[in-house]
C-alpha positions in Angstrom: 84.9 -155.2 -74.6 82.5 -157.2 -72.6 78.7 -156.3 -72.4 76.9 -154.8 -69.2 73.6 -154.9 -69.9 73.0 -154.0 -66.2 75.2 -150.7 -66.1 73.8 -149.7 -69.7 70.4 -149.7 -68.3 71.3 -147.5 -65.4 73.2 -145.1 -67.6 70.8 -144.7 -69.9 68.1 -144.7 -67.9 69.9 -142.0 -65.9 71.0 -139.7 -68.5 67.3 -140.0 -69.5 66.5 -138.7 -66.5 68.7 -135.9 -67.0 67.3 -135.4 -70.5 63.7 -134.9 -69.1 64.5 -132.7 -66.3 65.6 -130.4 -69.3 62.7 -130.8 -71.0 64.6 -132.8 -73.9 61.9 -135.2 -74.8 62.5 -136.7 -78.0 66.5 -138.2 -76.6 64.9 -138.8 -73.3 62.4 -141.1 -74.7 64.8 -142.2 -76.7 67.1 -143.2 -73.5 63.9 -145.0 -71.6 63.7 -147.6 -74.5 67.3 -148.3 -74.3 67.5 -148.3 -70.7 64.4 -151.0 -70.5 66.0 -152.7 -73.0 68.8 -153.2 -71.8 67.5 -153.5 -68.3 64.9 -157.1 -69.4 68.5 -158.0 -71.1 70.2 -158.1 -68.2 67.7 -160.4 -66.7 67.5 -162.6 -69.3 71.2 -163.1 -69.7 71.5 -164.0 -65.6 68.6 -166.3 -66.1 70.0 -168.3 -68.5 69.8 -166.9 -72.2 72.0 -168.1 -74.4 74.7 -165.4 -75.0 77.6 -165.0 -77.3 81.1 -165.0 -75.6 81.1 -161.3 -75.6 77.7 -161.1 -74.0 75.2 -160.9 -76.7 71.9 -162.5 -76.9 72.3 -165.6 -79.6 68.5 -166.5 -80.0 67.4 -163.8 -82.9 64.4 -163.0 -81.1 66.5 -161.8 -77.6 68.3 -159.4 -79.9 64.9 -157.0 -80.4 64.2 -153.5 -79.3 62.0 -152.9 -76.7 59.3 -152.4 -78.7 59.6 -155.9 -79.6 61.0 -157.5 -76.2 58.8 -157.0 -73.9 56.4 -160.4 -75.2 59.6 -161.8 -75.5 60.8 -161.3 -71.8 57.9 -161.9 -70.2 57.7 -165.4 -72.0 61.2 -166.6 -71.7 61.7 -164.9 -67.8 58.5 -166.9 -66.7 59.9 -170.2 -68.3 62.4 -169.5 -66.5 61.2 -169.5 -62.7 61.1 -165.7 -63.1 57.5 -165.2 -62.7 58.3 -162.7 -59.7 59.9 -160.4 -62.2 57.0 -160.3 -64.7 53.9 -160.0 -62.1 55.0 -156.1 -61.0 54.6 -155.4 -65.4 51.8 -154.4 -67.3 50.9 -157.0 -69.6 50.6 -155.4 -72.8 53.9 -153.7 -73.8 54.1 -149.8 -73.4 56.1 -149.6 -75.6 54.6 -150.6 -78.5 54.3 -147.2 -80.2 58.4 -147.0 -79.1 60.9 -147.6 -82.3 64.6 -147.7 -82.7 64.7 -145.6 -85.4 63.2 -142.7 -83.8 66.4 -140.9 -82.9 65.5 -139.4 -87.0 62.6 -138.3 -86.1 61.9 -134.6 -85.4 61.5 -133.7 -81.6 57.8 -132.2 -82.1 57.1 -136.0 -82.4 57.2 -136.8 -78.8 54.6 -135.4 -76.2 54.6 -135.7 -72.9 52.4 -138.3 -72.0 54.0 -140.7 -74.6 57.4 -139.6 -72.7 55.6 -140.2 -69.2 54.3 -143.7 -70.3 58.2 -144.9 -71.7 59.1 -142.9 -68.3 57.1 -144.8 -65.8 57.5 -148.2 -67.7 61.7 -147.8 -67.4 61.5 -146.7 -64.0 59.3 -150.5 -63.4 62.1 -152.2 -65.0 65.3 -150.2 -63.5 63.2 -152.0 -60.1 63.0 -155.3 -61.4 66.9 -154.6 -62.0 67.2 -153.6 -58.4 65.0 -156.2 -57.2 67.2 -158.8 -58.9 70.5 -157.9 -57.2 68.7 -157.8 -54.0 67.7 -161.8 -55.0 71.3 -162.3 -55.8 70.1 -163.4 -59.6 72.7 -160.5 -60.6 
């Protein structure tokens, strides 16, 4: 089966959405990382990163989490004549204090504003999504 970065990051970020309205944190939070994720992924792929046949980043550092992607997007989509997709993102990476492996941790981890901060910065990329099929790029 093929990868769609581009429809991962909407589901997520949708059922993320979902997840929130019901005041289910920890997964929601859990679903914004993934949906940003997969959202810069999608960008990166129609710009030009080098993917596997299935659709899988090939360079080892285009494989991170969002915790470790963002730096990662920002320089490889402004290489890239991108710069229009980076200028609308905070510089330093919300999502620093956001790991993978959190899906073990136990739900009284995740607060609200450290949910509203993964919130807001998924949201800013589900645009840069949007913003992109408007260009054409996807």
């Amino acid at each position: 089966m093929p990868v769609d970065y581009q429809d991962a990051a909407a589901r997520h970020f949708h059922d993320a959405e979902l997840l929130y309205g019901q005041g289910r944190l920890a997964n929601a939070d859990h679903l914004y990382g993934m949906a940003a994720e997969c959202g810069f992924k999608a960008i990166m792929k129609s710009l030009g990163a080098p993917m596997s046949s299935r659709g899988n980043p090939l360079e080892r550092s285009h494989k991170a989490h969002i915790n470790e992607l963002w730096d990662e997007f920002v320089a490889f989509v402004g290489g890239r004549g991108g710069a229009r997709y980076i200028y609308r993102l905070p510089i330093e990476s919300p999502f620093t204090d956001w790991d993978i492996s959190q899906r073990y941790y136990p739900q009284i981890h995740f607060k609200k504003p450290r949910v509203d901060s993964h919130r807001g910065s998924a949201k800013d990329v589900i645009r840069l999504l949007e913003q992109a099929l408007l260009d054409g790029v996807l």
